[in-house]
Legacy VTK file of the C-alpha trace (Angstrom):
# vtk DataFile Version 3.0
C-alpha trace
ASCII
DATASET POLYDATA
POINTS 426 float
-25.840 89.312 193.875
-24.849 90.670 190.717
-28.460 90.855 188.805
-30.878 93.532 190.087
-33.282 91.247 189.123
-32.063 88.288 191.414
-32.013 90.957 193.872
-34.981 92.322 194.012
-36.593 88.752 193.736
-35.235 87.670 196.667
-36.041 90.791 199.048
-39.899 90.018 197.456
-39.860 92.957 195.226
-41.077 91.430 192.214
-45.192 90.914 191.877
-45.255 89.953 188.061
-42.224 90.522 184.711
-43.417 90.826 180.910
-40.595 88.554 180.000
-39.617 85.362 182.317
-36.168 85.982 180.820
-35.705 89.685 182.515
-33.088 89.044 184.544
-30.613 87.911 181.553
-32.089 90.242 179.487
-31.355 93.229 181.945
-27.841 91.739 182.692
-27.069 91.329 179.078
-28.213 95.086 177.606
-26.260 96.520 180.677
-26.458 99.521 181.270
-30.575 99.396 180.729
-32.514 102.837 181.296
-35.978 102.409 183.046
-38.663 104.634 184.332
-41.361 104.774 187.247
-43.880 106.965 187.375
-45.299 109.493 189.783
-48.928 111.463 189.332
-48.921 114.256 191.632
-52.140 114.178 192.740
-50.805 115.644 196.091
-47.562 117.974 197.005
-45.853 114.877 198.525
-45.037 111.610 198.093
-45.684 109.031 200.669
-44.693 105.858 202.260
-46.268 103.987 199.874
-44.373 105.531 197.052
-40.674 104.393 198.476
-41.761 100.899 196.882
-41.260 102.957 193.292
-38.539 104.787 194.437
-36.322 102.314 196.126
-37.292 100.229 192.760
-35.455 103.169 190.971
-32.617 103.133 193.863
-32.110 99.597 193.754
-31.419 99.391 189.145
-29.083 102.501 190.285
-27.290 100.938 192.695
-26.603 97.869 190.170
-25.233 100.546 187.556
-28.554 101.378 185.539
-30.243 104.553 184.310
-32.840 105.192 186.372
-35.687 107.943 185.191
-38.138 109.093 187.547
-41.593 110.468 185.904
-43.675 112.727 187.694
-46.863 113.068 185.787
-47.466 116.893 185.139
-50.089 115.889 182.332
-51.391 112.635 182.862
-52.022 113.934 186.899
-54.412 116.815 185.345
-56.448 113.233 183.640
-56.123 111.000 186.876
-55.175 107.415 187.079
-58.507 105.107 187.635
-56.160 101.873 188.435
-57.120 100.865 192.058
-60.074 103.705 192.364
-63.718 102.599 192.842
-64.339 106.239 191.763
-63.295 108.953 189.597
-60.584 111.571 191.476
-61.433 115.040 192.004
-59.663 116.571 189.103
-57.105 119.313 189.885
-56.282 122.914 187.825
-53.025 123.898 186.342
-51.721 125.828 189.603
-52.345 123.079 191.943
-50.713 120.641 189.243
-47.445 122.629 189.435
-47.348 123.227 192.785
-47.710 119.686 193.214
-44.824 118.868 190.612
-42.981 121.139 192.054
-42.857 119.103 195.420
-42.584 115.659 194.383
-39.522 116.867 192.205
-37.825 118.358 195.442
-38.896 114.808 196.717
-36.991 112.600 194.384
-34.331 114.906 193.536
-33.437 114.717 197.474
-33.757 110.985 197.919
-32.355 109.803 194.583
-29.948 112.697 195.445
-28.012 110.836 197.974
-27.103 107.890 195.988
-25.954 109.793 193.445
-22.465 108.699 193.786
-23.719 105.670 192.047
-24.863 107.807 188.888
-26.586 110.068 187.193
-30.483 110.974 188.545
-33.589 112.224 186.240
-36.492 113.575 186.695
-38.764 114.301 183.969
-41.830 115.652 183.791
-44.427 114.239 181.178
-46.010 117.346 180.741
-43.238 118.139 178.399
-44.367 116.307 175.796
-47.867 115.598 176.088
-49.884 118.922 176.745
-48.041 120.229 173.230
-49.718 117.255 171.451
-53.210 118.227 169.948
-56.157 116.227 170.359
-56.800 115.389 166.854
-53.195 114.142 166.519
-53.502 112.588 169.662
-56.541 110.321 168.565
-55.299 110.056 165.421
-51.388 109.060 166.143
-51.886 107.250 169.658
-56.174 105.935 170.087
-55.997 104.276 166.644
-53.336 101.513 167.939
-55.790 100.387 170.915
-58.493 98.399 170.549
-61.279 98.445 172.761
-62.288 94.848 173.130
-58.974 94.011 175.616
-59.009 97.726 176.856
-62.967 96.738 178.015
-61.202 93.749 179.366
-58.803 95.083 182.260
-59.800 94.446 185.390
-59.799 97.746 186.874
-61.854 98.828 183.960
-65.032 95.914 184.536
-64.612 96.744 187.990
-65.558 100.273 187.549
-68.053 99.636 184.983
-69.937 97.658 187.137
-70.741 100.336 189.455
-73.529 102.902 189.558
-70.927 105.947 188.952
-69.238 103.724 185.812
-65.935 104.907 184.658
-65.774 108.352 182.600
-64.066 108.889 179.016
-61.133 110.795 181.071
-60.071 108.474 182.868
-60.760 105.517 180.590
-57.873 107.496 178.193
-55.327 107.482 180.868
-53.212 103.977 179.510
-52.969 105.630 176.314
-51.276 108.590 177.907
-48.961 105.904 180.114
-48.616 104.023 177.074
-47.136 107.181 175.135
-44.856 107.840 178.125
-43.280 104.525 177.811
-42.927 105.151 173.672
-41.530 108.768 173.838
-39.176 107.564 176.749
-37.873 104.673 174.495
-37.028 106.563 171.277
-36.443 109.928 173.342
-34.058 108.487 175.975
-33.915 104.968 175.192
-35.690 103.786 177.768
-36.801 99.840 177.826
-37.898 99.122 180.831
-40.547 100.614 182.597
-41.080 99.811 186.902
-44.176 100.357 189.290
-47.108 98.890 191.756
-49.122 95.521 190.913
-52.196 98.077 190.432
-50.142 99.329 187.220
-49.896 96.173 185.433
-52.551 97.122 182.915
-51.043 100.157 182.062
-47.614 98.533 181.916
-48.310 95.982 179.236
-50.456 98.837 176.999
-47.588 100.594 177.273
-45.196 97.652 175.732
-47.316 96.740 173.455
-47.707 100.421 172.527
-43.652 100.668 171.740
-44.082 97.160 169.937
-46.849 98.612 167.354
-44.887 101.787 166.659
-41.478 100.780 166.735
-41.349 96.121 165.950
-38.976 96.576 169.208
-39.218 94.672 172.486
-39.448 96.284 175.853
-40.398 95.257 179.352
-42.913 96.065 182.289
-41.698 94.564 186.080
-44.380 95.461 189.055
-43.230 95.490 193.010
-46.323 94.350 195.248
-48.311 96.851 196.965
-46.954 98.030 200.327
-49.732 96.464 202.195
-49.394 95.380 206.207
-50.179 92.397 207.794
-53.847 92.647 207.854
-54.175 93.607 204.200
-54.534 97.243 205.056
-52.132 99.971 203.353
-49.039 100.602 205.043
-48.454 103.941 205.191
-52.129 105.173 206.604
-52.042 106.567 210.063
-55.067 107.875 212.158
-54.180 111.194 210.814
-53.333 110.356 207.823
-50.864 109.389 205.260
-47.110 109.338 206.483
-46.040 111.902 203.667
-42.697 112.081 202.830
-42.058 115.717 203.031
-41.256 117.138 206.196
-43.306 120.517 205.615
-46.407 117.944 205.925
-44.845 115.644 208.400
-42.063 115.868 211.103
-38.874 114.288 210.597
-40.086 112.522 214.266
-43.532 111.658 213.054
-42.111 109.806 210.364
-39.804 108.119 212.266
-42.239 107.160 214.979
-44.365 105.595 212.531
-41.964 103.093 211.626
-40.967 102.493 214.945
-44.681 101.222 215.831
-44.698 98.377 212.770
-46.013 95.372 214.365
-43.157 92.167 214.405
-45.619 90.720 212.071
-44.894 93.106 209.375
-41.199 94.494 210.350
-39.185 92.399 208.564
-40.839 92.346 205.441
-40.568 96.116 205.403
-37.037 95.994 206.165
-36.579 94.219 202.938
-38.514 96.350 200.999
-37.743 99.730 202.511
-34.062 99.223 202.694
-30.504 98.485 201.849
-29.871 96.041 204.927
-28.277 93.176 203.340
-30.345 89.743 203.645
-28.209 88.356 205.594
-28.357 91.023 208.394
-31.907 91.043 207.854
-32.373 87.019 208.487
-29.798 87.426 211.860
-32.269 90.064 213.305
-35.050 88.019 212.384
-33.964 85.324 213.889
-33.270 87.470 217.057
-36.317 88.407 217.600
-37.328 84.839 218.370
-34.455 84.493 221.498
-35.339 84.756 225.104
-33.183 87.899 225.416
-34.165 89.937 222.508
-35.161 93.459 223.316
-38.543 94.618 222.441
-38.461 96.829 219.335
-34.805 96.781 218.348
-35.844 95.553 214.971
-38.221 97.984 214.767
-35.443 101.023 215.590
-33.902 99.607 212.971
-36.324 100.304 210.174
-37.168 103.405 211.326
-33.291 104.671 211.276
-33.005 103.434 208.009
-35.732 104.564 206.152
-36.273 108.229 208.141
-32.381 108.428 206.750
-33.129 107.788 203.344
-36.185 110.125 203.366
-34.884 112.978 205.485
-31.150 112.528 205.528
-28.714 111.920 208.303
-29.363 115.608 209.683
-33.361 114.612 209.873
-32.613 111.250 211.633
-30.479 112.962 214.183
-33.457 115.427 214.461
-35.734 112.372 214.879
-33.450 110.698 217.620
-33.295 114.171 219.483
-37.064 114.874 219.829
-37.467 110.737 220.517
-34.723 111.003 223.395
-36.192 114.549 224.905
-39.385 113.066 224.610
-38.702 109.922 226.485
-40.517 109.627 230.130
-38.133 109.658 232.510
-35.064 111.517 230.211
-32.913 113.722 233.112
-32.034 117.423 232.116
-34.559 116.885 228.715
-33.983 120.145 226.804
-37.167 121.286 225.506
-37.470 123.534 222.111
-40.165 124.431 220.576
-39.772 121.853 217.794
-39.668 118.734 220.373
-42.714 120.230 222.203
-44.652 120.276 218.308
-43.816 117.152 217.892
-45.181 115.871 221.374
-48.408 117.437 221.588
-50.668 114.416 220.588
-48.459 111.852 221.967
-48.828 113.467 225.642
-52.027 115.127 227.642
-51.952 118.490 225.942
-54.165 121.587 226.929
-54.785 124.851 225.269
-54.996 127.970 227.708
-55.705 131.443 227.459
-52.379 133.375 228.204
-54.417 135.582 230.674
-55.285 132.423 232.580
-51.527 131.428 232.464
-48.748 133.706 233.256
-48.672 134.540 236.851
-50.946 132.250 237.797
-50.470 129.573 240.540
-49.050 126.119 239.017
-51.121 124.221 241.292
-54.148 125.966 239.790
-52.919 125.379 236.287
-52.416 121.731 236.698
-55.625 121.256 238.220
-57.667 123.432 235.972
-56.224 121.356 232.833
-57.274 118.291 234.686
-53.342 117.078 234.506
-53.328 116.110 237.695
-56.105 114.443 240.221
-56.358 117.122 242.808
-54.710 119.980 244.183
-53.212 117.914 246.856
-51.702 115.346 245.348
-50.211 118.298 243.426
-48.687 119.500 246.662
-47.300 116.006 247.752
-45.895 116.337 244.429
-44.091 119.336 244.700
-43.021 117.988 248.512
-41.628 114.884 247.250
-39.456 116.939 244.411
-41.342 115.164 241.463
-42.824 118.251 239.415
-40.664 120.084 236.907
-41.684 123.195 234.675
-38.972 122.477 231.845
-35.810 122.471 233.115
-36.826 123.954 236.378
-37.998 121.999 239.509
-40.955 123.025 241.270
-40.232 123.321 244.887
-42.726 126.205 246.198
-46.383 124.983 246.444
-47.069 128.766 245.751
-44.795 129.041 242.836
-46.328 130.895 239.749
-45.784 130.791 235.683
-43.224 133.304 234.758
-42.994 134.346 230.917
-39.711 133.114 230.926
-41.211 129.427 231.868
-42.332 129.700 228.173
-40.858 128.082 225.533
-40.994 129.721 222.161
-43.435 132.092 223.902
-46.108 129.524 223.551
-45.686 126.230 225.463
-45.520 125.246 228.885
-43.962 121.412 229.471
-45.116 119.476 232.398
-42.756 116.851 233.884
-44.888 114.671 236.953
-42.542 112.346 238.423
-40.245 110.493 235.571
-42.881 109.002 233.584
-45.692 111.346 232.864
-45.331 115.002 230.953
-48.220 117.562 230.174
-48.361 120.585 228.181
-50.014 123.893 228.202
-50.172 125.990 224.776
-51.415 129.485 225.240
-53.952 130.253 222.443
LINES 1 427
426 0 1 2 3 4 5 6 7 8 9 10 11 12 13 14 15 16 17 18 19 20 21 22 23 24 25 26 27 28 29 30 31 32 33 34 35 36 37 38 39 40 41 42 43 44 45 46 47 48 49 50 51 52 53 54 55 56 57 58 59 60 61 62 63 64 65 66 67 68 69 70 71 72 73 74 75 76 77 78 79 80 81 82 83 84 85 86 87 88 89 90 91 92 93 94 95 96 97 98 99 100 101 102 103 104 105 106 107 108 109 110 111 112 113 114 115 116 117 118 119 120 121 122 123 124 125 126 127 128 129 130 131 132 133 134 135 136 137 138 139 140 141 142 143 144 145 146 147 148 149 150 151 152 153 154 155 156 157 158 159 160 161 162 163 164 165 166 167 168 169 170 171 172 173 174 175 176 177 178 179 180 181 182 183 184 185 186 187 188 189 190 191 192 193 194 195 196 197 198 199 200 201 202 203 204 205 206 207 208 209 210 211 212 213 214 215 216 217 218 219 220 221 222 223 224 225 226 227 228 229 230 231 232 233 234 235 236 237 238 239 240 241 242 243 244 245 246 247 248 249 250 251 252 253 254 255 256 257 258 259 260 261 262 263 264 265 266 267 268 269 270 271 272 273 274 275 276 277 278 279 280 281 282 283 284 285 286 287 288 289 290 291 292 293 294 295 296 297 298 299 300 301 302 303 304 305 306 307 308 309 310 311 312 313 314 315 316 317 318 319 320 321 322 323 324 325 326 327 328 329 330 331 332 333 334 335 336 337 338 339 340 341 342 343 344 345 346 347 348 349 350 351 352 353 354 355 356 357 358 359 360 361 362 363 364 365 366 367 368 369 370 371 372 373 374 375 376 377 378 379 380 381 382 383 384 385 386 387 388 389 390 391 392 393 394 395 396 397 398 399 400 401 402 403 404 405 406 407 408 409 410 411 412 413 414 415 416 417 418 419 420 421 422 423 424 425
């Protein structure tokens, strides 16, 4: 396809367009410059986000001028769309430690398709905490009227509750809308990208530039990255899957996406990356043959995505720790990074060092209940099937040695070729 438009309609990409015509108008104004938006209400991005950001990737692949916002000023307001209450309002330092991150964020992953053109990041703070509040009311509030602001669903919705919606946050389109204006006559941008839940914002925002200026621009929002069962994708029982590997490992991350149910694989693979559809509709279709192999389609995704996030140096960090991790992997080399990122995915136990060096292994696999008895422990070690790391336990008397250690902390467990175990000495 030649139209990012077309292109992003047919991967599913496209939840609602200002102008039915936004495909010929984008293909006839070519080059266009548009913008998405990112409040850092945290230090990270996360999954959730890519939908923006592969937006961004996708008009940059196609030869646009892609502008990535991250909301220095309107994050310190918060954005009520999708919230049945008000956010917990952040201070200046945690603001621009926040910006700070997200920039590092989409520098890196916009970064690596920059052979395709040129990358920006802005930061709305710029031009918005300058502006006083008396010009403010006076230059921006006077163009919105508060009948169809009233109106907006997200707005109703919030009114209807006991907690209501506060002034703050019932300013934030005005401050989105600005964005969009500045953006226009600043950098000439006319197109401005993000989730369904931004739709209201979106149209204030081209209406906004329409009052001011008598010219046209245009909102487009992606769907929601939501799974199968209408739940966020993105949400794990510890959390969200950030996209910064100081809050998440390169093999968290990855495992993630390796778990997406068949129901919901895909769809992501459409949305998450650059597989062309036709690649996408052959593995689809594989997955319904006798011979297909559980969770190739799923290995897939997660190669992809973990190497637009982390690079190909944090995918082949990924496929390490998966492969040394692996029951059953022969001559696994263990470092203290691929033991981090197992504890939680095997039986892990934390141990006084006292109770661990120079004691009997027997004891210590018994005493952290990682094996059923003593003697089975024994027929164990008879049989040949207990390792301590790399070495094989073949003395039912054998002891921890500090050079069993790994990083001077962890102890890994290897009980036949299926099951591992691991001591951490607290």
């Amino acid at each position: 396809m030649k139209n990012v438009i077309e292109a992003l309609r047919a991967r599913g990409l496209v939840e609602a367009e200002t102008n039915p015509a936004l495909s010929e108008i984008v293909e006839k104004n070519k080059p266009i410059s548009l913008y998405c938006g990112f409040d850092p209400t945290a230090d990270s991005l996360h999954l959730g986000h890519m939908m923006g950001i592969m937006g961004l990737a996708w008009f940059l692949k196609f030869g646009h001028r892609p502008v990535a916002l991250v909301g220095g000023a309107t994050g310190i307001i918060g954005d009520p769309s999708g919230k049945s209450q008000e956010r917990n309002l952040l201070n200046q330092e945690e603001i621009r430690k926040n910006v700070t991150g997200i920039q590092k964020i989409l520098e890196s992953i916009l970064g690596r398709l920059g052979k395709q053109g040129p990358i920006t990041v802005l930061n709305n703070n710029d031009w918005l905490y300058p502006m006083s509040c008396v010009d403010f009311l006076r230059d921006v509030g006077r163009h919105f009227r508060l009948g169809p602001m009233l109106g907006r669903d997200n707005v109703r919705a919030r009114l209807a509750t006991e907690e209501g919606m506060s002034y703050t946050e019932f300013s934030y389109m005005l401050l989105q809308a600005y964005d969009f204006y500045h953006l226009f006559t600043n950098n000439n941008v006319t197109l401005q990208i993000g989730g369904a839940d931004q739709w209201g914002n979106i149209t204030a925002g081209v209406d906004f530039v329409r009052r001011l200026t008598g010219k046209e621009v245009w909102g487009l929002t992606f769907p929601l990255l939501l799974r199968s069962d209408g739940k966020k994708f993105g949400k794990s029982e510890k959390g969200a899957i950030w996209l910064s590997e100081d809050k998440l490992s390169c093999y968290d991350f990855y495992q993630y996406l390796f778990r997406t149910s068949d129901d919901d694989v895909i769809r992501l693979m459409k949305a998450l990356t650059f597989l062309d559809l036709e690649e996408i509709s052959a593995i689809e279709a594989s997955m319904k043959r006798q011979d297909y192999v559980p969770n190739t389609a799923q290995k897939r995704l997660a190669e992809e995505v973990t190497r637009l996030v982390h690079g190909e140096e944090g995918l082949k960090k990924a496929l390490l720790i998966t492969a040394q991790a692996k029951p059953g992997t022969e001559e696994a080399v263990f470092t203290g990074e691929v033991v981090r990122a197992l504890i939680g995915q095997v039986p892990s136990k934390g141990l006084p060092r006292g109770e661990v060096v120079g004691a009997k292994i027997v004891d210590i696999l018994s005493f952290a209940s990682f094996m059923p008895s003593k003697a089975e422990t024994r027929r164990l070690i008879k049989n040949g099937g207990l390792s301590l790391g790399a070495r094989k336990i073949v003395d039912e008397f054998d002891v921890v040695k500090e050079s069993d250690l790994i990083d001077q902390k962890f102890l890994v467990f290897s009980m036949g070729k299926k099951n591992r175990s691991i001591v951490e000495v607290v």
